[in-house]
N, CA and C of each residue as an Amber inpcrd file, in Angstrom:
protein
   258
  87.6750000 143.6340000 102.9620000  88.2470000 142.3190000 102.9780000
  89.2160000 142.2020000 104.1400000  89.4010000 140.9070000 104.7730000
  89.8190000 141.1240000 106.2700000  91.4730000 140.3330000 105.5110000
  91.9420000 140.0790000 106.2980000  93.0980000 139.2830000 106.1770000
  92.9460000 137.5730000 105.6560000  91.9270000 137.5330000 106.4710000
  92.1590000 135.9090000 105.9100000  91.1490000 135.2130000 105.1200000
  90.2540000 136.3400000 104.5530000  89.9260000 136.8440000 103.5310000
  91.0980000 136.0190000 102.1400000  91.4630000 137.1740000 102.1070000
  92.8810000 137.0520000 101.1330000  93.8320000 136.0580000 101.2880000
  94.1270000 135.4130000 102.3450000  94.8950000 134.3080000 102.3300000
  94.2090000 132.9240000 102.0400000  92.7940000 133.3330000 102.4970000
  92.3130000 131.6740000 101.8920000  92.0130000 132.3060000 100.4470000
  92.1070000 132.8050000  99.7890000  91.8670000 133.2820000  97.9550000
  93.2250000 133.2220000  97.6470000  94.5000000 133.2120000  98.4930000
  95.7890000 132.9070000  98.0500000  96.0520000 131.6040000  98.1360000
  95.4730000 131.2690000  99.2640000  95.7800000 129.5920000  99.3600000
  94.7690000 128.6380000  98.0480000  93.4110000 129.1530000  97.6370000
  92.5600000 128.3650000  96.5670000  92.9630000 128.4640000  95.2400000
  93.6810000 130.0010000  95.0510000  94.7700000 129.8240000  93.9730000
  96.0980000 129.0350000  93.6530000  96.7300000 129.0570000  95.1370000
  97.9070000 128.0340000  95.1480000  97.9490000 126.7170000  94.3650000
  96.0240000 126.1480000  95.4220000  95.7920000 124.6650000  95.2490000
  95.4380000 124.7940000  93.5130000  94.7780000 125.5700000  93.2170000
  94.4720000 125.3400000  91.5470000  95.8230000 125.4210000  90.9210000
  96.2230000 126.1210000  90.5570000  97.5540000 125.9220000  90.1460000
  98.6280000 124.7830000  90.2530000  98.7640000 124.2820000  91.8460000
  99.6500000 123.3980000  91.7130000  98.6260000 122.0240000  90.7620000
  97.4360000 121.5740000  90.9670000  97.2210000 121.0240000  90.5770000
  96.8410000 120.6030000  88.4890000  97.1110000 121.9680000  88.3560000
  97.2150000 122.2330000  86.9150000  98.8150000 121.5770000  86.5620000
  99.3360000 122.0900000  87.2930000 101.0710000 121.8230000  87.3210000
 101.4770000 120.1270000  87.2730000 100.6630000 119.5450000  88.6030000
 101.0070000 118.1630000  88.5080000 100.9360000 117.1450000  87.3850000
 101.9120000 116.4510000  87.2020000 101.8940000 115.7290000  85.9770000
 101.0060000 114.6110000  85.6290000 100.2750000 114.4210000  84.4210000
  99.5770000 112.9780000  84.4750000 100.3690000 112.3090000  83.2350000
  99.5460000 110.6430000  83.9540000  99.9570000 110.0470000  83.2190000
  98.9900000 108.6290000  83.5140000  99.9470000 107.5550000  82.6640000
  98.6770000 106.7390000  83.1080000  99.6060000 105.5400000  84.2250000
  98.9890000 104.8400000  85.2070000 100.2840000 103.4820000  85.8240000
 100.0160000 102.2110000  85.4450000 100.9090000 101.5040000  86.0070000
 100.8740000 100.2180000  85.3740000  99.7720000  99.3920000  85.2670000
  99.1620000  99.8280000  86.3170000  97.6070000  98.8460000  86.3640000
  96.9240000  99.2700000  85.2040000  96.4550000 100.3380000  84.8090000
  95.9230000 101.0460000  83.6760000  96.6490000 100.8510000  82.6180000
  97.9520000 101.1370000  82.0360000  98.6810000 100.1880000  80.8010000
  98.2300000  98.9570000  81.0390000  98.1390000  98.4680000  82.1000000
  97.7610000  96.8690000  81.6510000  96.3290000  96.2430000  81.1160000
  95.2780000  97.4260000  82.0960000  94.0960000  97.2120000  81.7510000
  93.4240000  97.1870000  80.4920000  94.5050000  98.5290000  79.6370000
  94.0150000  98.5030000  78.4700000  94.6750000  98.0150000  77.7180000
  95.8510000  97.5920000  77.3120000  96.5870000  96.1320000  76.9130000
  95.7540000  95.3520000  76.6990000  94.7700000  94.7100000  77.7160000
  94.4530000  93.6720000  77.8630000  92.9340000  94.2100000  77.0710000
  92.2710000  94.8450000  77.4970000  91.0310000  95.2070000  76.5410000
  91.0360000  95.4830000  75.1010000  91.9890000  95.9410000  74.7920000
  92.2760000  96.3910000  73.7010000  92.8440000  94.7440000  72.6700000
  93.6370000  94.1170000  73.0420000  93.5710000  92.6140000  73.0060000
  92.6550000  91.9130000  72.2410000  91.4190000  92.2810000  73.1480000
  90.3660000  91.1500000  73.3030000  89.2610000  92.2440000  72.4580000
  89.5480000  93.6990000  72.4000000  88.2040000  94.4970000  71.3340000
  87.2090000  95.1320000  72.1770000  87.5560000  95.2610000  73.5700000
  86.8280000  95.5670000  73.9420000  86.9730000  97.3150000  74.8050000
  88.1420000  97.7740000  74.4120000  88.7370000  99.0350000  75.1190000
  87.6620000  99.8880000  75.1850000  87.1950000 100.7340000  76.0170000
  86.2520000 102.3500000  76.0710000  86.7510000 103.0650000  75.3320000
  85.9520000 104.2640000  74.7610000  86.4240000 104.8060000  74.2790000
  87.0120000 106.1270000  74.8070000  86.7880000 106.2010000  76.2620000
  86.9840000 107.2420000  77.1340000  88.5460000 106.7600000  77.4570000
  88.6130000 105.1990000  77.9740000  90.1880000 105.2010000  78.2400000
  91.4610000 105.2750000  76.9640000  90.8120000 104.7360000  75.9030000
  91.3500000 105.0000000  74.6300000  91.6250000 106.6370000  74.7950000
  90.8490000 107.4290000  74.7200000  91.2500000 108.4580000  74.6820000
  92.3830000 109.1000000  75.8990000  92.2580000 108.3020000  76.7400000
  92.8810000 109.1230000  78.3430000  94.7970000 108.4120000  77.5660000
  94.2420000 107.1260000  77.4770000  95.5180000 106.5200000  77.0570000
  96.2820000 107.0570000  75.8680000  95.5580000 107.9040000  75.1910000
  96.6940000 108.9750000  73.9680000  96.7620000 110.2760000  74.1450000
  96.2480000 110.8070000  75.5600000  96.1660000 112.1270000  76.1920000
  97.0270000 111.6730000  76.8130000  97.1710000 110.9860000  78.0300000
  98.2650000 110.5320000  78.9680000  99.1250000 110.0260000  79.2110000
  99.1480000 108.9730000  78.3820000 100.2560000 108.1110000  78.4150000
 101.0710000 108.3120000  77.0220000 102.0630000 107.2810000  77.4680000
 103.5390000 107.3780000  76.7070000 103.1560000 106.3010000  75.5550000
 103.9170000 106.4280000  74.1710000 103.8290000 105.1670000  73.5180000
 104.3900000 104.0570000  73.6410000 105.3210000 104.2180000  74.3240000
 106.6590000 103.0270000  74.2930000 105.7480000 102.5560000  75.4830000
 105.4620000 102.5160000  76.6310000 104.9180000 101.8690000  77.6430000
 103.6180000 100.8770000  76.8360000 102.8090000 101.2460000  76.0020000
 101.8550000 100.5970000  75.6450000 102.6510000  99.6390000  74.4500000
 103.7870000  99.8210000  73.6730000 103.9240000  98.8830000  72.9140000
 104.6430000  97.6620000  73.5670000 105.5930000  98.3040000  74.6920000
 106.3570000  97.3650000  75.2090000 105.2110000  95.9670000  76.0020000
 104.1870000  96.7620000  77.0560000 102.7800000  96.0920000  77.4050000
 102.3570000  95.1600000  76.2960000 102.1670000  95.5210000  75.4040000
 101.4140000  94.9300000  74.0190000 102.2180000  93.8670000  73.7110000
 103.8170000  93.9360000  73.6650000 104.7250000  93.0510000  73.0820000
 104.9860000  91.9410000  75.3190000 104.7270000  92.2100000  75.9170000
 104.7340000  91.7840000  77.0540000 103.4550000  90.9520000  77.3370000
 102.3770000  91.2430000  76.7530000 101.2050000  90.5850000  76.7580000
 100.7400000  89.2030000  75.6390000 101.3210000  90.1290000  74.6140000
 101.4410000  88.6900000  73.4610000 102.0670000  87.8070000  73.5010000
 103.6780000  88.1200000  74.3080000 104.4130000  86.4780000  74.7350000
 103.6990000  86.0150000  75.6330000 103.1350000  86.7550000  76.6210000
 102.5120000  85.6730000  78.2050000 101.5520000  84.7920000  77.5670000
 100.9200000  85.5420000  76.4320000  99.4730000  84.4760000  75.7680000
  99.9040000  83.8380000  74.8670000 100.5460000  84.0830000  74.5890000
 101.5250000  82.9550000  73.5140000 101.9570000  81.6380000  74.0620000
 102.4470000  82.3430000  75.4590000 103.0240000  80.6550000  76.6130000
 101.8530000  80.4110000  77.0590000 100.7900000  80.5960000  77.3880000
  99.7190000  79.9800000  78.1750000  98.9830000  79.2950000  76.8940000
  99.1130000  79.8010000  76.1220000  98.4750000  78.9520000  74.4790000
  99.4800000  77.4380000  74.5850000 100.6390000  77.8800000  74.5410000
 101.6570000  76.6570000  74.9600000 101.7240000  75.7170000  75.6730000
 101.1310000  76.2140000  77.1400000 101.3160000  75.4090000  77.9960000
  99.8910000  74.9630000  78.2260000  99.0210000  75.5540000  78.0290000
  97.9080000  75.0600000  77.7950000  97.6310000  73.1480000  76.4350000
  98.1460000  73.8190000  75.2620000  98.6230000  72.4670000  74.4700000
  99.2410000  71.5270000  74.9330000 100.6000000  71.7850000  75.2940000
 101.0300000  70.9100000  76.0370000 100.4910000  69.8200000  76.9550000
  99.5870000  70.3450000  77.7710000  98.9950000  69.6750000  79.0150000
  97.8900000  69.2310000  78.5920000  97.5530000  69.1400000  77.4400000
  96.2880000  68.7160000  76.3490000  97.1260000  67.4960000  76.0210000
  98.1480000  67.6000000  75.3080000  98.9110000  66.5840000  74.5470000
  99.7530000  65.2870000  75.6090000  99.1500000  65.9640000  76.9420000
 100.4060000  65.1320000  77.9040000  99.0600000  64.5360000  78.5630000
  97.8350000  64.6090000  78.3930000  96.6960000  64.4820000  79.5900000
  95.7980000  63.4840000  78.2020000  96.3700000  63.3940000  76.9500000
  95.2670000  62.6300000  75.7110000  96.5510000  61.1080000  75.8090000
């Protein structure tokens, strides 16, 4: 085995490792995506799962409670502009 041999088998161990190390989780686009699928009945069952492997609970309830007022006002303002346009 030569030298760099062993340093690229030190360096492919490095990369596996750090990447075991790095943290997951899920971001906002993805809390939102499934917020919103989950909503409407239609969530995967693959992100369902990523979303209770990865993510936090408080991020999805706060989403959940962030999503039900926005549709709550567009239910609103939607009526409204029914009741202002009859």
């Amino acid at each position: 085995m030569s030298i760099t041999d062993n340093s690229e088998q030190e360096q492919a161990a490095a990369d596996s490792q750090a990447s075991e190390v790095s943290p997951r989780g899920t971001g906002l686009l993805a809390i939102m995506q499934s917020v919103a699928a989950a909503g409407i009945g239609v969530q995967s069952s693959a992100n369902r799962e990523r979303d209770f492997r990865d993510g936090k609970a408080w991020h999805f309830v706060v989403a959940g409670i962030v999503g039900t007022v926005l549709f709550l006002f567009l239910i609103y303002l939607f009526v409204r502009v029914l009741i202002a346009t009859s």
